[in-house]
FIBA-680604 format. One line per field, with one value per atom (N, C-alpha, C, CB): residue in one letter; atom name; x, z, y negated. Coordinates in pm, whole numbers, plus 50000, padded with zeros to 5 digits. Last residue first. Glycine has a CB too. Layout:
aa <- [A_...];
at <- [CA_...];
c1 <- [X_...];
c3 <- [Z_...];
c2 <- [Y_...];
***
This chain:
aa <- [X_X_X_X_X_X_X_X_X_X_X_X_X_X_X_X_X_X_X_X_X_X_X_X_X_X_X_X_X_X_X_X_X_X_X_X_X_X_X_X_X_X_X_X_X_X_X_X_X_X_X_X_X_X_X_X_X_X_X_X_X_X_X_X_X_X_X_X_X_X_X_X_X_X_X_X_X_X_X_X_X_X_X_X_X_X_X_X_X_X_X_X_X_X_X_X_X_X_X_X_X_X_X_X_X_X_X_X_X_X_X_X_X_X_X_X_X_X_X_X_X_X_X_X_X_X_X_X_X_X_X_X_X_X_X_X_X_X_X_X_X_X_X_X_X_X_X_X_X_X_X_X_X_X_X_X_X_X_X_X_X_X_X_X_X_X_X_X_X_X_X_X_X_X_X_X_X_X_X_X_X_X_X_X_X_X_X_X_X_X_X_X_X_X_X_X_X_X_X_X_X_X_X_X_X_X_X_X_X_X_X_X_X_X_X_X_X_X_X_X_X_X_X_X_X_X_X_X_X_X_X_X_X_X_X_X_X_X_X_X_X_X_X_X_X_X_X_X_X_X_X_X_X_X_X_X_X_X_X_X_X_X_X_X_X_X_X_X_X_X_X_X_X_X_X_X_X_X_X_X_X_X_X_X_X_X_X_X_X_X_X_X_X_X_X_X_X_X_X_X_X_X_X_X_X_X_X_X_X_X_X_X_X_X_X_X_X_X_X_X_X_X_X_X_X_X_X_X_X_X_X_X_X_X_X_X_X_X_X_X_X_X_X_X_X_X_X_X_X_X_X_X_X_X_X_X_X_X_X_X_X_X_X_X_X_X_X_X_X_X_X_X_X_X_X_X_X_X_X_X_X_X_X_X_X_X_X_X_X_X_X_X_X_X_X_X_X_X_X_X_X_X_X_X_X_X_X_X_X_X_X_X_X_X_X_X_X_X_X_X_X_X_X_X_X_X_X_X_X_X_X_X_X_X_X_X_X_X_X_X_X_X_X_X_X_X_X_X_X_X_X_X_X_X_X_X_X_X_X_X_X_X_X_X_X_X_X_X_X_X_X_X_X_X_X_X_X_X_X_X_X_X_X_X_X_X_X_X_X_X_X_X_X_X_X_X_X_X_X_X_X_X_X_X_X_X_X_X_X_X_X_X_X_X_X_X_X_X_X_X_X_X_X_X_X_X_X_X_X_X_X_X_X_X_X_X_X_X_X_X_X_X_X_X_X_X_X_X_X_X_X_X_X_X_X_X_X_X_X_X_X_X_X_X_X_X_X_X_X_X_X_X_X_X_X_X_X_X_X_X_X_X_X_X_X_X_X_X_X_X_X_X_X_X_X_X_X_X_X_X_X_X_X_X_X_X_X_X_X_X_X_X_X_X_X_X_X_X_X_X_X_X_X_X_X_X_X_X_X_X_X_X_X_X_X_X_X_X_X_X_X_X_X_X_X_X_X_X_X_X_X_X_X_X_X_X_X_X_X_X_X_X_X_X_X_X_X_X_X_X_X_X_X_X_X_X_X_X_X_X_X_X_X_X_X_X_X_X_X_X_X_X_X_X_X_X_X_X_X_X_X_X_X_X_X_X_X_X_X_X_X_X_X_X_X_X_X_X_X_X_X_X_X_X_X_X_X_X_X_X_X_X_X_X_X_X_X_X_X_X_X_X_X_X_X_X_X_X_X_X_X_X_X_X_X_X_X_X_X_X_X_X_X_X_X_X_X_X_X_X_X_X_X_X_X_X_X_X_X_X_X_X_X_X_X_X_X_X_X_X_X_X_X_X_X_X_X_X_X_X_X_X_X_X_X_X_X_X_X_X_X_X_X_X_X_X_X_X_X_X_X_X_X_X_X_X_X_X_X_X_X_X_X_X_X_X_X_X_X_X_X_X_X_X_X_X_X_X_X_X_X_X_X_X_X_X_X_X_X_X_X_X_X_X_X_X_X_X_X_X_X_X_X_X_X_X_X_X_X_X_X_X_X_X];
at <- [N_CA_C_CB_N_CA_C_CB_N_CA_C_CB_N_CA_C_CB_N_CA_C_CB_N_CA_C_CB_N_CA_C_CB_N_CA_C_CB_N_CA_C_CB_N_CA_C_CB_N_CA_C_CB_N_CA_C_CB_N_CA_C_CB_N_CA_C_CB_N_CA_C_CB_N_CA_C_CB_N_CA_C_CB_N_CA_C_CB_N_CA_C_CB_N_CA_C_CB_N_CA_C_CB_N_CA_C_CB_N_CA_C_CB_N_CA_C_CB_N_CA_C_CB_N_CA_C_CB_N_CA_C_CB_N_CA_C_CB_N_CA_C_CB_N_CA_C_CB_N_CA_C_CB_N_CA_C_CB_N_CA_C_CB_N_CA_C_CB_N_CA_C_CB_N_CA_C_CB_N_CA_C_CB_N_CA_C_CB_N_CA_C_CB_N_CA_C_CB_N_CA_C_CB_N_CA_C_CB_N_CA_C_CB_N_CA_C_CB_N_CA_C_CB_N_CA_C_CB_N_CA_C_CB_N_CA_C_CB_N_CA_C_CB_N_CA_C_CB_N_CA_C_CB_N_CA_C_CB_N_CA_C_CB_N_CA_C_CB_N_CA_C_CB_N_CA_C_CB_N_CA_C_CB_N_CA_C_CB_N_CA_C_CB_N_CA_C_CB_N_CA_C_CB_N_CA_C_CB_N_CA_C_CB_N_CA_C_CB_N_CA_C_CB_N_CA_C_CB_N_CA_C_CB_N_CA_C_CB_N_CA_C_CB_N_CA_C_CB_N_CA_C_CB_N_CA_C_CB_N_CA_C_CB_N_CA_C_CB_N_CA_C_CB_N_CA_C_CB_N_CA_C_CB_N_CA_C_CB_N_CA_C_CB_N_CA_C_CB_N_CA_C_CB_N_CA_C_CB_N_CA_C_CB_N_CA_C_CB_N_CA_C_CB_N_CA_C_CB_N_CA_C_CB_N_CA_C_CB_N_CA_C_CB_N_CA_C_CB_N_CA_C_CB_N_CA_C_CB_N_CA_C_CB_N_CA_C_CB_N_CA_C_CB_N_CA_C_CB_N_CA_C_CB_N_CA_C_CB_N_CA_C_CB_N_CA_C_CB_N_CA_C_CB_N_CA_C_CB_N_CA_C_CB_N_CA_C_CB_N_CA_C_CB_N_CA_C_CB_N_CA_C_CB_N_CA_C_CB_N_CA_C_CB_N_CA_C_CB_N_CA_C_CB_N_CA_C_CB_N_CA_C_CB_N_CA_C_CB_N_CA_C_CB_N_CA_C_CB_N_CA_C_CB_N_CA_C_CB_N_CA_C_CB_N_CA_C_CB_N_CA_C_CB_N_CA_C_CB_N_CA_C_CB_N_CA_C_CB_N_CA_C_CB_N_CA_C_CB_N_CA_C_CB_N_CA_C_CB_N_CA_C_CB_N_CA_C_CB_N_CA_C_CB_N_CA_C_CB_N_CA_C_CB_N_CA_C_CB_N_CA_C_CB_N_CA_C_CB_N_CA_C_CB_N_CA_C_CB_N_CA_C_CB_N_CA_C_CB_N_CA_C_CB_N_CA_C_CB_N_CA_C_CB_N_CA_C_CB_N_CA_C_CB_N_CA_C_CB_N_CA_C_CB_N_CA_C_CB_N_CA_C_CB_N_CA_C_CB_N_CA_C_CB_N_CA_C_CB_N_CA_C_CB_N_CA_C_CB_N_CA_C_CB_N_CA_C_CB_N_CA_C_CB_N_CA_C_CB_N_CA_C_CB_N_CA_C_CB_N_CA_C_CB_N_CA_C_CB_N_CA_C_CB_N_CA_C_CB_N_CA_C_CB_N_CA_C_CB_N_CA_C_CB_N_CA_C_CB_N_CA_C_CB_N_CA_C_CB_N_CA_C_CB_N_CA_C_CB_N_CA_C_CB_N_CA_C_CB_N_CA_C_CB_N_CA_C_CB_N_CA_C_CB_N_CA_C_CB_N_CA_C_CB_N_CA_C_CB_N_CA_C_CB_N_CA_C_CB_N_CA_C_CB_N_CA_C_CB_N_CA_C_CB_N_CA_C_CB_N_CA_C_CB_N_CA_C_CB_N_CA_C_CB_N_CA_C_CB_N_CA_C_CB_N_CA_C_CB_N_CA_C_CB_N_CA_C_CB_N_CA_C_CB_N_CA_C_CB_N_CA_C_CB_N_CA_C_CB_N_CA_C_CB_N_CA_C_CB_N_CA_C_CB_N_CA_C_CB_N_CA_C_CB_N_CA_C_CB_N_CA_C_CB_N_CA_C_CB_N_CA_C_CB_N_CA_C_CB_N_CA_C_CB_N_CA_C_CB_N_CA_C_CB_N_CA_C_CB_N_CA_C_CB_N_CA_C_CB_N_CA_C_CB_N_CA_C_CB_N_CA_C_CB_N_CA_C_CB_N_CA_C_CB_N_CA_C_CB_N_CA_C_CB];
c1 <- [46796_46845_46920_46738_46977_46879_46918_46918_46987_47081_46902_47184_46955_46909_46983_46744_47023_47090_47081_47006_46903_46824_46888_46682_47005_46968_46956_46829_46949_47060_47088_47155_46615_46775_46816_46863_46389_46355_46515_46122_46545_46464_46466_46253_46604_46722_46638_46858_46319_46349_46473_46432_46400_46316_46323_46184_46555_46644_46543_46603_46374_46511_46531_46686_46175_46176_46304_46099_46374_46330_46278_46252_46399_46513_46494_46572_46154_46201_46387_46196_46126_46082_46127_45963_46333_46301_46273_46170_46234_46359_46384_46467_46021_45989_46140_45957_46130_46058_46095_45909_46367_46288_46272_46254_46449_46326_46283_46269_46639_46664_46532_46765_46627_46648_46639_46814_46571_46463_46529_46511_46802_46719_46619_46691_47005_47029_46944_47128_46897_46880_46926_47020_46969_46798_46831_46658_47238_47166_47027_47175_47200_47291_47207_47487_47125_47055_47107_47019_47287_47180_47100_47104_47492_47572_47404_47709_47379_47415_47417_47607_47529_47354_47363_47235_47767_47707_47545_47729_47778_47823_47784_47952_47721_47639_47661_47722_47916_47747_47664_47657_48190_48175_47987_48235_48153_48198_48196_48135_48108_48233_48272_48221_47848_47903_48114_47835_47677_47740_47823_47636_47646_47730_47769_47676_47462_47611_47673_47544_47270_47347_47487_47232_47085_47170_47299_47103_46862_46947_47064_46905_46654_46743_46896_46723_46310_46474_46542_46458_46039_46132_46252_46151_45882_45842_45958_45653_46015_46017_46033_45896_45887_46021_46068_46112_45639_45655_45783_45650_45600_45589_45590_45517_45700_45773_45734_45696_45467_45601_45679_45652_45337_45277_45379_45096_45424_45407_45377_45349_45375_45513_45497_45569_45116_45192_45352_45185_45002_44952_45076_44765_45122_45171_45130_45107_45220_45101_45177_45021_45357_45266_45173_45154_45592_45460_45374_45409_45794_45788_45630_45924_45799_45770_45762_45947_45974_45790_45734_45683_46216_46179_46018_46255_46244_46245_46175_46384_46235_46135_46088_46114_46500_46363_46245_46303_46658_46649_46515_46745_46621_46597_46565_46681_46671_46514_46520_46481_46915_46838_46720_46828_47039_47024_46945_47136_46983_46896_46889_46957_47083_46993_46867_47015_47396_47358_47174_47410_47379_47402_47314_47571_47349_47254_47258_47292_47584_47406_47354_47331_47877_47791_47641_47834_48075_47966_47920_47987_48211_48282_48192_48288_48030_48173_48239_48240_47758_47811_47990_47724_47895_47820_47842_47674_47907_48011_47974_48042_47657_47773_47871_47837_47490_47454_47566_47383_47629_47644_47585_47521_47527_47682_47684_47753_47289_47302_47506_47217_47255_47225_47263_47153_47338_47443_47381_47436_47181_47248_47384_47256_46918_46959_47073_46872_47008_47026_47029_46984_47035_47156_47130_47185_46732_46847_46991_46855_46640_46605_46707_46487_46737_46771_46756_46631_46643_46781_46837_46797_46323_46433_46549_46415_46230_46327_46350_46446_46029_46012_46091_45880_46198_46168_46104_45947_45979_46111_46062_46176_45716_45837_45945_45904_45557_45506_45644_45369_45762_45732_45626_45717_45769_45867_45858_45943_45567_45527_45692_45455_45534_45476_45545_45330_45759_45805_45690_45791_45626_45711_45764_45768_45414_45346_45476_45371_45461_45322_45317_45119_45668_45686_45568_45711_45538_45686_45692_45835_45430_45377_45430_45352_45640_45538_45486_45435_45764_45835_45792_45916_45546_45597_45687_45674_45579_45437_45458_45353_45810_45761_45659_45773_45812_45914_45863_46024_45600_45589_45677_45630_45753_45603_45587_45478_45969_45997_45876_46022_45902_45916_45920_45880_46111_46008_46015_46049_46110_46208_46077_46292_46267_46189_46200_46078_46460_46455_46382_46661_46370_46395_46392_46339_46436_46332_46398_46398_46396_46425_46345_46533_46329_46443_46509_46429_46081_46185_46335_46155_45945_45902_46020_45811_46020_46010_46009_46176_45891_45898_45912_45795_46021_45899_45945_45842_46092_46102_45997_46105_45975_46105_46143_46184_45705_45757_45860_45727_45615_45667_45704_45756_45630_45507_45478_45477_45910_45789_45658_45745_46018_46067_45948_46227_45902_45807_45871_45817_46056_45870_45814_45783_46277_46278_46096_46397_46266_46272_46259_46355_46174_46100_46122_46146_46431_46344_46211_46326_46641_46624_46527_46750_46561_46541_46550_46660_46609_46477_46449_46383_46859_46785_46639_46764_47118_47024_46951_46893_47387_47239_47187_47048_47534_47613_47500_47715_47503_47484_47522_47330_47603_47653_47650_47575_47426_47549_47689_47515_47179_47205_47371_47075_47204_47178_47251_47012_47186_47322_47313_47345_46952_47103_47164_47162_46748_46766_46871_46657_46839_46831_46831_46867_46777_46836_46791_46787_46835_46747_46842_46731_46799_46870_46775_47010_46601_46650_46750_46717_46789_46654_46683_46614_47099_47010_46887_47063_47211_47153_47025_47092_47276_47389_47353_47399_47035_47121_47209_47207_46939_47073_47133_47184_46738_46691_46815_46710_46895_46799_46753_46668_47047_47111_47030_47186_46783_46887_47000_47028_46650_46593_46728_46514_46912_46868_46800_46805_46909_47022_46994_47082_46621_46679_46821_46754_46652_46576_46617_46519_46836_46863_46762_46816_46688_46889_46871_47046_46496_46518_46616_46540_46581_46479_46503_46298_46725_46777_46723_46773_46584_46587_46703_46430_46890_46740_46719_46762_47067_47002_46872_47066_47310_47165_47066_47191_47376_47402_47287_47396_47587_47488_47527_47454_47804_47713_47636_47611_47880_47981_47929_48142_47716_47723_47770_47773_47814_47725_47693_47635_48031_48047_47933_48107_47918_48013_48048_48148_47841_47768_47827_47622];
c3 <- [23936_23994_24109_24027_23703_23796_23894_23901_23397_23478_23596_23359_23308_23303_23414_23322_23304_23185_23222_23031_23512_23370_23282_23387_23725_23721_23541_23817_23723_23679_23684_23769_23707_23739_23660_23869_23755_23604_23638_23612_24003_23913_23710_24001_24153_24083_23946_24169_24347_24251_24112_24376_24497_24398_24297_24448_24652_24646_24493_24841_24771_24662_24566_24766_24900_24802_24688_24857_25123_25009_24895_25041_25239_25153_25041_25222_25347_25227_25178_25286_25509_25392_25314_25388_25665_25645_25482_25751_25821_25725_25677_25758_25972_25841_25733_25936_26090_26013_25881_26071_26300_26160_26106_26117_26465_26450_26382_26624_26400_26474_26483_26421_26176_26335_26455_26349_25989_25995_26184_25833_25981_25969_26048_25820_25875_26002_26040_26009_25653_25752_25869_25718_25470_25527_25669_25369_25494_25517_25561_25424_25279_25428_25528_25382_25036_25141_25239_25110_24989_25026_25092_24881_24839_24948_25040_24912_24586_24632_24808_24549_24507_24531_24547_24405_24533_24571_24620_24477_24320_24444_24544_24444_24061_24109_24278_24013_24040_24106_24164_24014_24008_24143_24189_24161_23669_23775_23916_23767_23568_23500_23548_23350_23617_23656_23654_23501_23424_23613_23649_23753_23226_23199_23343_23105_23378_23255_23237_23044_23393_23529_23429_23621_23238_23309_23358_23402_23189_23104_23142_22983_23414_23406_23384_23503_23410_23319_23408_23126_23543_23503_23450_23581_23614_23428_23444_23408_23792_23712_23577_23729_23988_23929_23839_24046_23996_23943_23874_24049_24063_23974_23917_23962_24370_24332_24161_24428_24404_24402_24348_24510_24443_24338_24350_24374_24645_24550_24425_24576_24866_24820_24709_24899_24880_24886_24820_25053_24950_24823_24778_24844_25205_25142_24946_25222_25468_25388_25253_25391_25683_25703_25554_25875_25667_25688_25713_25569_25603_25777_25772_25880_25311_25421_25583_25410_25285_25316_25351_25140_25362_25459_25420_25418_25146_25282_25362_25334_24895_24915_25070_24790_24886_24909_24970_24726_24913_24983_24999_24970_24645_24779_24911_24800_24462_24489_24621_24384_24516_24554_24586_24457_24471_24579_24617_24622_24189_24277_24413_24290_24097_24058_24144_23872_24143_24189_24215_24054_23977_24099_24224_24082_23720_23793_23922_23741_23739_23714_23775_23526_23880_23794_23820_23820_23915_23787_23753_23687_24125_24047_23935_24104_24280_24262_24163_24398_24295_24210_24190_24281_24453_24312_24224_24332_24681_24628_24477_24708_24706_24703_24639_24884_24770_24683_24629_24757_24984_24867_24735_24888_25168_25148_25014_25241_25168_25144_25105_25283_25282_25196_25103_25222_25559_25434_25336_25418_25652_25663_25580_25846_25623_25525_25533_25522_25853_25681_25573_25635_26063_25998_25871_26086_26084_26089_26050_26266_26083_25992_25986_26025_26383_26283_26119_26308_26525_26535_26347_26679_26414_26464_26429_26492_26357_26290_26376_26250_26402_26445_26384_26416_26285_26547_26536_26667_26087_26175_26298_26154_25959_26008_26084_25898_25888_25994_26003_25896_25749_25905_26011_25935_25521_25625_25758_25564_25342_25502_25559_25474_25202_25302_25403_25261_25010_25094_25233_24984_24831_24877_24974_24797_24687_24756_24870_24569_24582_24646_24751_24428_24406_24542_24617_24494_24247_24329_24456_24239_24105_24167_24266_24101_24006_24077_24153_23992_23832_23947_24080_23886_23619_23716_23873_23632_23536_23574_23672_23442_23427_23513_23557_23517_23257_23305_23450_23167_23032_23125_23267_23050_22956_23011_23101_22858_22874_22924_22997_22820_22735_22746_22852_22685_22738_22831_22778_23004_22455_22535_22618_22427_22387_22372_22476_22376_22161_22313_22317_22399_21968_21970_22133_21873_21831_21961_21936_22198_21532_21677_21715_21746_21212_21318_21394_21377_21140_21098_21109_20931_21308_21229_21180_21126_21657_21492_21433_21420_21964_21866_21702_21892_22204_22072_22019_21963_22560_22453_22324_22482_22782_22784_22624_22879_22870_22790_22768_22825_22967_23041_22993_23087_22669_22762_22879_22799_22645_22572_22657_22461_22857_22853_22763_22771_22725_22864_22914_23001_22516_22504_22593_22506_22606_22585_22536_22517_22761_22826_22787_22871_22517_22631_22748_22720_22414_22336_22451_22189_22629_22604_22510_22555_22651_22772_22720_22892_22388_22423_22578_22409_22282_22276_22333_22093_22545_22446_22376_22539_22613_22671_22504_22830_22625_22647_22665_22795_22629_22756_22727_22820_22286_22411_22608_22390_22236_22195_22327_22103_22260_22321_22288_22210_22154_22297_22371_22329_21895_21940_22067_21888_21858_21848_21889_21754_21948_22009_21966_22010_21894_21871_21912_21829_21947_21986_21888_22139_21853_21803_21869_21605_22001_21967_21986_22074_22077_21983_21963_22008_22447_22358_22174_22409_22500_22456_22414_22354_22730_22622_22592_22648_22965_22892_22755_22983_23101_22943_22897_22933_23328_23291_23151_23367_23162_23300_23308_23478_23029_22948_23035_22903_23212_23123_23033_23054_23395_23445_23297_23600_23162_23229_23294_23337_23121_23026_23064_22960_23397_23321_23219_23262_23372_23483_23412_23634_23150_23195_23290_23239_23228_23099_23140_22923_23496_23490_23315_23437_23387_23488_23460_23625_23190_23155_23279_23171_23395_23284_23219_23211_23719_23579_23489_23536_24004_23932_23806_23872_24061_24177_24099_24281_23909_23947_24005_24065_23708_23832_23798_24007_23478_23516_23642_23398_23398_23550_23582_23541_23209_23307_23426_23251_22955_23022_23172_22953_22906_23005_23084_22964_22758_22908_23005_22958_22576_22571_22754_22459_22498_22595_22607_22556];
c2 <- [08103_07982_08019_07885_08370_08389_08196_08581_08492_08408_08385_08222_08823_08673_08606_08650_09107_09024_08867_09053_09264_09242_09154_09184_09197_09316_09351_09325_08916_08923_09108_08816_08912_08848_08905_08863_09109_09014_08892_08891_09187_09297_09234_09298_09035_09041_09112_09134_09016_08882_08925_08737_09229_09262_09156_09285_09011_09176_09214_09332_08824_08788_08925_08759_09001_08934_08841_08876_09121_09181_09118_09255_08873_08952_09025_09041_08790_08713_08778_08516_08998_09011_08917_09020_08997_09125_09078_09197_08774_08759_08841_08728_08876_08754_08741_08555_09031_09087_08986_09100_09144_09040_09002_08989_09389_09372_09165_09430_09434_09327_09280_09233_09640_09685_09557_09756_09464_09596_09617_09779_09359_09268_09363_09212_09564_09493_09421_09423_09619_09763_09628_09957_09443_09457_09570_09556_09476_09362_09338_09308_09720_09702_09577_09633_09577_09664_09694_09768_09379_09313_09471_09215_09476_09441_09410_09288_09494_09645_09582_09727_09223_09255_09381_09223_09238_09161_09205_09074_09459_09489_09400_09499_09288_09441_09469_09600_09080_09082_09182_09054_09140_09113_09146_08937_09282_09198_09232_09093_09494_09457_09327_09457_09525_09651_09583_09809_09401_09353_09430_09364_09500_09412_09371_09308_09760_09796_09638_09874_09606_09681_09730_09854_09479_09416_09481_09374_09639_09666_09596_09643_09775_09687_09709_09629_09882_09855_09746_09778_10028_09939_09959_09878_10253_10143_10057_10005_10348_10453_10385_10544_10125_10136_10273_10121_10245_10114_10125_10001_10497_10492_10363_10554_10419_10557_10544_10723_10260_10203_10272_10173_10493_10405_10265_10373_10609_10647_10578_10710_10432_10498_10545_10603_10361_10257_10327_10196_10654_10614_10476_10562_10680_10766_10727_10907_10511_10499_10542_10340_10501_10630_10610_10625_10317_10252_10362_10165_10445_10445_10392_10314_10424_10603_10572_10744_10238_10217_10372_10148_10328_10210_10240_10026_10516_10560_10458_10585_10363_10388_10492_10430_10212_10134_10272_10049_10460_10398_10310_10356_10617_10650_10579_10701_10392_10480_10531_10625_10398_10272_10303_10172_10638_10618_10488_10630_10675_10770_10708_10923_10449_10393_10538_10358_10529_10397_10426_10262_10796_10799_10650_10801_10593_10739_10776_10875_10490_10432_10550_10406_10443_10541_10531_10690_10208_10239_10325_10223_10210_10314_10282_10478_10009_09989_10089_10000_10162_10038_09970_09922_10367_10355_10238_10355_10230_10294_10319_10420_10135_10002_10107_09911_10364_10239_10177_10133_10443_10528_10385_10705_10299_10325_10361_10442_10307_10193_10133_10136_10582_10549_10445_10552_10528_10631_10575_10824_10364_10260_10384_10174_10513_10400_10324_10309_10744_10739_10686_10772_10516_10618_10674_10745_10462_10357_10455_10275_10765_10658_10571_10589_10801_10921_10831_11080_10599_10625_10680_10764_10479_10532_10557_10606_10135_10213_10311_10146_09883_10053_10135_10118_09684_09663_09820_09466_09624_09580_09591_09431_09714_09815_09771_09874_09441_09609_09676_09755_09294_09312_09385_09204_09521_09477_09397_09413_09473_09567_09557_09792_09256_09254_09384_09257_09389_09264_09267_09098_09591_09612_09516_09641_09421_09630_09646_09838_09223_09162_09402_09082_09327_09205_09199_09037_09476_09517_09440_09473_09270_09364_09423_09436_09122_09056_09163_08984_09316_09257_09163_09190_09364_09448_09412_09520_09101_09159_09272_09216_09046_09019_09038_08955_09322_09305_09168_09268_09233_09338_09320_09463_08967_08967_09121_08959_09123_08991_08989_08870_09429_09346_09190_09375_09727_09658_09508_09672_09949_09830_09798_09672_10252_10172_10032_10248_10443_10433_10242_10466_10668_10592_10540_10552_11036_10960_10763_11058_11130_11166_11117_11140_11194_11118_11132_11058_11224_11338_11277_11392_10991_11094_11149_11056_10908_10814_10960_10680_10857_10931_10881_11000_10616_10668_10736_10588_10648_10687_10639_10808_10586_10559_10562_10665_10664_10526_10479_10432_10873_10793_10661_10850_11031_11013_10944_11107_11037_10974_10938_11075_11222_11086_10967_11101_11438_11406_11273_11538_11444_11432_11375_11556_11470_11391_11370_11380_11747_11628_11509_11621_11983_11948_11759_12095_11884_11829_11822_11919_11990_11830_11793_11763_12249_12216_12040_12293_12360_12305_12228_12429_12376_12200_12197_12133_12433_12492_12330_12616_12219_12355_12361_12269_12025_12150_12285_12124_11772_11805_11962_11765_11735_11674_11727_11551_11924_11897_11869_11768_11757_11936_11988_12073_11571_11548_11669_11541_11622_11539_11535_11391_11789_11832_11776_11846_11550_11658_11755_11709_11227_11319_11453_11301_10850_10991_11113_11028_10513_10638_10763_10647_10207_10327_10498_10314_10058_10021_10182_09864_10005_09959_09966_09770_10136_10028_10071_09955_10356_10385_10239_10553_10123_10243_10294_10390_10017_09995_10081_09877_10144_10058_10047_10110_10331_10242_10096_10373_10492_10411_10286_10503_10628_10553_10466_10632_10778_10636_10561_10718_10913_10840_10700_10949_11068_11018_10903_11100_11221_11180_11083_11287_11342_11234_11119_11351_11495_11448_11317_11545_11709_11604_11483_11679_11787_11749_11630_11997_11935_11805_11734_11832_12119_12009_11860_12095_12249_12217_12100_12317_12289_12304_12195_12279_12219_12138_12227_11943_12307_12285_12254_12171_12382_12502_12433_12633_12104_12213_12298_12150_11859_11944_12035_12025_11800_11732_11821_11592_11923_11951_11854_11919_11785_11888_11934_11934_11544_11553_11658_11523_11490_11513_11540_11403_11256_11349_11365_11292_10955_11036_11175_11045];
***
């Protein structure tokens, strides 16, 4: 993890920046389930002080990314198999319906930022940088249900995939799959404008299906 420092910017607190950073390498396996951190080796590494990463890694705790082990550190905690589909069910039953409320109402300005968006996705996944990959997916899913006007639906999707993992994305990364399935939001944006719907949504349902896939290590039918 050496180098973190030199990502960092002005644009966000200090606390954020580790914060986030940490969040996506735990999200893609990069940092396994099972591995114990430390607030020197962090602050070390990202090049700051340690309170901006002991502040981040508490508030990583309190999110569930993290446990606290007693005169240790932090340990980085795992979703289980049962959570993991419970969540992906959910995902599917908040995120697939409203694709055919939205196909056929994309404006111009919308249809051009998911269809950058969905660039940046694939380029990501082609170079492997998780963080990058895993801001712009967020971004993306969660622009299309910003068209629905229903602001509680975004948000509470905005905190679904926050609980998820997929420790997967570091071993896809070293094939063809990641980019494959990266290749599937492009794909919706052409569906969404062709106003359909119905094929809208059984995309999205594959697309969320990768979630407890091959996103996640598992061989998918």
């Amino acid at each position: 993890m050496s180098g973190f420092g030199a990502l960092l910017s002005p644009a966000e607190s200090l606390r954020e920046q580790v914060e986030g950073q940490l969040a996506s390498r735990i999200v893609s396996g990069e940092i396994p389930p099972g591995q114990v951190l430390t607030v020197p080796t962090l602050a070390g590494d990202f090049g700051v002080s340690a309170t901006p990463v002991r502040e981040a890694m508490l508030n990583l705790a309190r999110r569930g990314f993290l446990r606290p082990i007693r005169n240790r550190g932090f340990e980085v905690t795992e979703v289980s198999p049962d959570e993991l589909r419970e969540l992906t069910e959910v995902r599917m039953l908040l995120e697939a319906p409203p694709m055919r409320q939205v196909a056929g109402m994309l404006d111009d300005a919308t249809v051009a930022s998911l269809r950058e968006t969905a660039d940046r996705i694939v380029n990501a996944a082609k170079t492997g940088k998780f963080d990058e990959y895993l801001a712009a997916d967020t971004e993306f899913h969660l622009r299309i249900l910003q068209c629905t006007g229903n602001r509680k639906l975004v948000e509470t999707v905005r905190e679904l995939r926050q609980q998820t993992r997929l420790v997967g994305l570091v071993r896809l990364a070293e094939t063809d799959a990641l980019i494959s399935t990266s290749l599937e939001h492009a794909e919706l944006v052409d569906l969404l404008v062709a106003g359909r719907g119905e094929e809208a949504e059984a995309l999205m349902r594959r697309h969320i299906h990768h979630v407890g896939g091959v996103w996640s290590g598992h061989e998918e039918e």
